[in-house]
N, C-alpha and C positions, 0 to 999 in steps of 0.2 A: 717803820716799814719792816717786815719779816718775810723771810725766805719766800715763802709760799705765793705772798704779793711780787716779788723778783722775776719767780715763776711765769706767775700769770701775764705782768708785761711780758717776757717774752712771748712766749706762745700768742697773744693776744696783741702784739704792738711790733716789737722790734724784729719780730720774722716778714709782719707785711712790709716793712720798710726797708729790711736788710735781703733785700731777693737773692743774692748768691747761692744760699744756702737751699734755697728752694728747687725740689726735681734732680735731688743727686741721689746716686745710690748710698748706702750708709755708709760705707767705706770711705769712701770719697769726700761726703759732709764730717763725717771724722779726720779725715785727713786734715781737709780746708781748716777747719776749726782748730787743729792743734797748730796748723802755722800761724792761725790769726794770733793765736794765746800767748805765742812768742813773739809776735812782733808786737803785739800789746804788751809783753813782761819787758821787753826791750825798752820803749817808749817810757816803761814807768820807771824803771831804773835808769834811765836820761833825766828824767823829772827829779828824782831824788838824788844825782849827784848834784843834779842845777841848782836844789834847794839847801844844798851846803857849798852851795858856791864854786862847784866842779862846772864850769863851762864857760864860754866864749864869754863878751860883756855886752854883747848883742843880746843874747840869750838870757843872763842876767837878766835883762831891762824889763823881758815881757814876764806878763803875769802868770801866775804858775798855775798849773794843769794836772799838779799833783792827784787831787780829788778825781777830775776826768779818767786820768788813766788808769787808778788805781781803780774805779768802776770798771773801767773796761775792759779789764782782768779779769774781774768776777761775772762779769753776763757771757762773757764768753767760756768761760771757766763752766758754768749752769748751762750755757746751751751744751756744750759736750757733754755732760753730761745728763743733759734729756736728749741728745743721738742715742747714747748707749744704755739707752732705759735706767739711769741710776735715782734711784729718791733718794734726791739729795738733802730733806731732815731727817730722814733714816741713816743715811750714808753718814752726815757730820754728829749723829748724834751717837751710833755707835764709836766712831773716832774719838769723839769726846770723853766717852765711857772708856773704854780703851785706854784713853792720857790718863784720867783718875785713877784706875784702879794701877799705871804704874806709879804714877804720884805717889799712894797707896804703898804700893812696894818696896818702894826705895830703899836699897840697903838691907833688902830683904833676900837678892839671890842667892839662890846654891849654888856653889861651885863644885863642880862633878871634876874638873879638869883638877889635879893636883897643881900643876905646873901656874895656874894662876891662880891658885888657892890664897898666895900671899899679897895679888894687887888686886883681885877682885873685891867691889865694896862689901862690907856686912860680911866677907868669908873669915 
């Protein structure tokens, strides 16, 4: 599955299903959408201390939801950003580009500041 397929369920599935979001002004469905994100990031970070053993032994017992939530991070993550018109393989591919060429870099800056001339890397 690739981005573009993530996409088009959205736009095409999980808006009919998820009606909240339908008939708000932008501001608004950006608003709603950055708390979902966080109650969703919240949710996955419960999952992941559970999966090292951080939680009650009730919670222990059931099956984990790891996979779930950590999905449901990123569709909401993609729908915010088709609110704010982002093309999002443009957006992570530029990112991408961006990490390489500092990868690239490393240890390669100038330091203009004397003062950290002597802890900065490569000075």
């Amino acid at each position: 599955m690739d981005l573009k397929q993530i996409q088009n369920f959205i736009e095409t599935d999980y808006l009919e299903w998820n009606t909240y979001f339908k008939n708000q002004d932008k501001k608004t469905e950006a608003f709603a959408i950055m708390l979902k994100i966080s109650e969703e990031t919240g949710e996955l970070a419960r999952e992941v201390l559970r999966s090292f053993g951080y939680a009650n032994q009730k919670r222990l017992d059931e099956p984990s939801k790891l996979d779930s939530e950590f999905a449901d991070v990123i569709i909401n993550t993609i729908l915010l950003g088709r609110c704010l018109d982002i093309d999002m393989p443009i957006a992570l591919q530029r990112k991408m580009d961006m990490i390489k060429e500092k990868i690239k870099n490393k240890g390669k800056e100038e330091c203009s500041d004397s003062l950290c001339k002597d802890e900065a890397p490569g000075c």
